[in-house]
C-alpha positions in Angstrom: -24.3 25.9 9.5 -22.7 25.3 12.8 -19.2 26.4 13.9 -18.5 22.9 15.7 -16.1 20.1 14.2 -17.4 17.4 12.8 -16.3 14.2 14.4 -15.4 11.9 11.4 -14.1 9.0 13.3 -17.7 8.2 14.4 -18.9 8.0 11.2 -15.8 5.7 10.3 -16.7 1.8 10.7 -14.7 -0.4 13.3 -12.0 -1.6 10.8 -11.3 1.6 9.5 -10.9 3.5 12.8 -8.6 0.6 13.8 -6.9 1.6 10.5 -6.7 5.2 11.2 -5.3 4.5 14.5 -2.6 2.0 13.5 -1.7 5.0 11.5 -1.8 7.4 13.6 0.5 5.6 16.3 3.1 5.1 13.3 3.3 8.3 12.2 4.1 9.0 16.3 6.7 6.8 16.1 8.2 7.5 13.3 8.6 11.3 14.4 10.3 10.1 17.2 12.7 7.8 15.9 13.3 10.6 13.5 14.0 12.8 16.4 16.1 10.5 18.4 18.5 9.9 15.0 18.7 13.5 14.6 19.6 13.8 18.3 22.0 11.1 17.8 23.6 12.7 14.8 23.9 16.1 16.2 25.7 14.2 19.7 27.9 12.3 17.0 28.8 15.5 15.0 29.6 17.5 18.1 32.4 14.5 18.7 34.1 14.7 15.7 34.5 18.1 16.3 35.2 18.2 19.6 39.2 17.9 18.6 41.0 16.8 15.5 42.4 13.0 14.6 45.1 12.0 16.6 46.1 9.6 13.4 44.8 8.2 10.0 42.5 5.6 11.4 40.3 8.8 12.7 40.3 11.0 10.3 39.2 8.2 7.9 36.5 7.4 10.3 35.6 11.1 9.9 35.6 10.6 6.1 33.2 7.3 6.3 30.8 9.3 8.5 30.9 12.3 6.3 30.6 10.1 3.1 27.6 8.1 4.5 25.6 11.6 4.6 26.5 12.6 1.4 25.1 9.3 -0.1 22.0 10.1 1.5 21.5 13.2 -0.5 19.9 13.3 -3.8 22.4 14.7 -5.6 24.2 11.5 -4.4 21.2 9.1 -5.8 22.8 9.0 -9.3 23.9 4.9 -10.2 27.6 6.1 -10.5 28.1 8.2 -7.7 26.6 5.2 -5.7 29.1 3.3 -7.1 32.0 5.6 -6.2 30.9 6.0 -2.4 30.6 2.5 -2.1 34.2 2.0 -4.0 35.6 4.6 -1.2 33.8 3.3 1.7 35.4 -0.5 1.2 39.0 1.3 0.5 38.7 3.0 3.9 37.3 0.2 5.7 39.7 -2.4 3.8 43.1 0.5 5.1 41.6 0.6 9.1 41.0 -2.8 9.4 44.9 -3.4 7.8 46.3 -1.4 10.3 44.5 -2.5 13.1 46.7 -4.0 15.9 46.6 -7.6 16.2 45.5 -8.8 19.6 
């Protein structure tokens, strides 16, 4: 018994190298969009609490943002609590774009 790795990829035909790799590069880019969304998030956060709402509009920006997290969570996952941030996310939207000034 030796104490050297085994190279499995030579022993791997053509198509299923090319499968491994295909993989491999996915699994590299997925890590780094994950990384760039966290990066992303963590910039976004550090915005919102930078300083509070200067009116409604922002703090129910706020509110959308921090609902949209929640509903990721799996406590979240459950068919009527869907419902309910979906419900609250149109009555926010519907309120901003009502008070939006009129160009």
């Amino acid at each position: 018994m030796t104490d050297d790795p085994v190279n499995l990829d030579a022993r791997r035909s053509t198509e299923s190298r090319m499968a491994t790799d295909i993989r491999r590069h996915s699994l590299k880019d997925f890590e780094a969009d994950q990384y760039e969304l966290r990066r992303r998030q963590e910039e976004l956060e550090a915005q919102l609490l930078a300083e509070p709402a200067a009116n409604w509009q922002e703090a129910a920006m706020k509110a959308q943002y921090l609902i949209r997290r929640y509903s990721e969570t799996f406590e979240a996952q459950d068919a009527r609590r869907q419902k309910l941030i979906q419900r609250a996310l149109g009555d926010l939207a519907r309120l901003i774009e009502a008070e939006a000034p009129n160009p």
